[in-house]
LUMTOR-767762 format. One record per residue (C-alpha): residue in three letters; x, y, z. Coordinates in steps of 0.25 Angstrom, whole numbers, padded with zeros to 4 digits, always signed. Example, Ala and Ser with C-alpha at 12.3 -4.5 7.8 and 13.67 -1.06 7.14 Angstrom:
<atoms>
ala+0049-0018+0031ser+0055-0004+0029
</atoms>
This chain:
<atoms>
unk+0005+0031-0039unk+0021+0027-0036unk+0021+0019-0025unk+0034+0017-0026unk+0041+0030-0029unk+0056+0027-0027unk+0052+0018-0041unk+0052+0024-0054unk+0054+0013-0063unk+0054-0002-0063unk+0063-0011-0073unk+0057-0025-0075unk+0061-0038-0084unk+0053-0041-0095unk+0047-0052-0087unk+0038-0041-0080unk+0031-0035-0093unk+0017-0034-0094unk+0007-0027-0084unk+0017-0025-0075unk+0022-0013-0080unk+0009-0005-0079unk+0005-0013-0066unk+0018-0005-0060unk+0013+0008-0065unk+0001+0006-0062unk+0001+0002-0047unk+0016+0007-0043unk+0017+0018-0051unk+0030+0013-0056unk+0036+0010-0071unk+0042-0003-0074unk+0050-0002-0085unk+0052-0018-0092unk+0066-0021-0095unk+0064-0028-0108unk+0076-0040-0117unk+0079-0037-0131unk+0072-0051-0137unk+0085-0048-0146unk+0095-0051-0139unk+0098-0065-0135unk+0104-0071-0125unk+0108-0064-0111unk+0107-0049-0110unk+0105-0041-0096unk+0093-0032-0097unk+0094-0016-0095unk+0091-0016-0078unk+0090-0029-0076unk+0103-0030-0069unk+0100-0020-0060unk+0088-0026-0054unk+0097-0040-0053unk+0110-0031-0048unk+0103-0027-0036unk+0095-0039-0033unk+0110-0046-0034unk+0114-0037-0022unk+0102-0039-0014unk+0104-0051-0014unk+0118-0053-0010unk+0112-0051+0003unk+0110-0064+0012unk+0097-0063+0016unk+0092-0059+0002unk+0099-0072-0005unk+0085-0078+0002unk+0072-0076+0000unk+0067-0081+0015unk+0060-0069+0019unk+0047-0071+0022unk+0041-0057+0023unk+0042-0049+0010unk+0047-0036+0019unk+0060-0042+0025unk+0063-0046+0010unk+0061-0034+0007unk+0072-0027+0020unk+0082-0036+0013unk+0081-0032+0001unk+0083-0017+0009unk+0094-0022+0015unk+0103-0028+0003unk+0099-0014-0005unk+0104-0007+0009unk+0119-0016+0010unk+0120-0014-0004unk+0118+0003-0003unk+0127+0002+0008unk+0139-0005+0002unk+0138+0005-0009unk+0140+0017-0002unk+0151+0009+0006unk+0158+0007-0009unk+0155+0022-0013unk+0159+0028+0000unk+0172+0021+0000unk+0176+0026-0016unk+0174+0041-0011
</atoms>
């Protein structure tokens, strides 16, 4: 029972371990795969997929009204986020359709 089909899989920081990870397959029907450190390694080091989820919440934000968190329902939260995901489509094609 996917209620969500567009999603196939879900990467998570270590931080989320634990029963999450059958709660999502069980009740959403999605895996959540856990992007684990090497205890190894020491100091600063970026984790596989990380940066992807903190690239585009960078872009999101850029937008004005998404630097704030005043909304009071969680629906227009939610059209913002639409929205900057939208600006940043669109500035895209604009870059790709001026290179052809």
């Amino acid at each position: 029972m996917n209620e969500h089909p567009d999603l196939a899989l879900i990467w998570a920081d270590g931080g989320y371990r634990g029963t999450l990870i059958e709660w999502a397959h069980d009740e959403l029907g999605i895996k959540l795969e856990i992007i684990k450190r090497n205890d190894d390694l020491k100091g600063f080091k970026i984790l596989t997929r990380t940066w992807v989820l903190e690239r585009t919440l960078d872009w999101i934000r850029r937008n004005l009204p998404m630097s704030k968190d005043y909304e009071r329902f969680s629906e227009t939260q939610e059209s913002w986020v639409y929205l900057g995901i939208i600006s940043l489509m669109v500035n895209r094609l604009e870059i790709v359709r001026e290179a052809a």
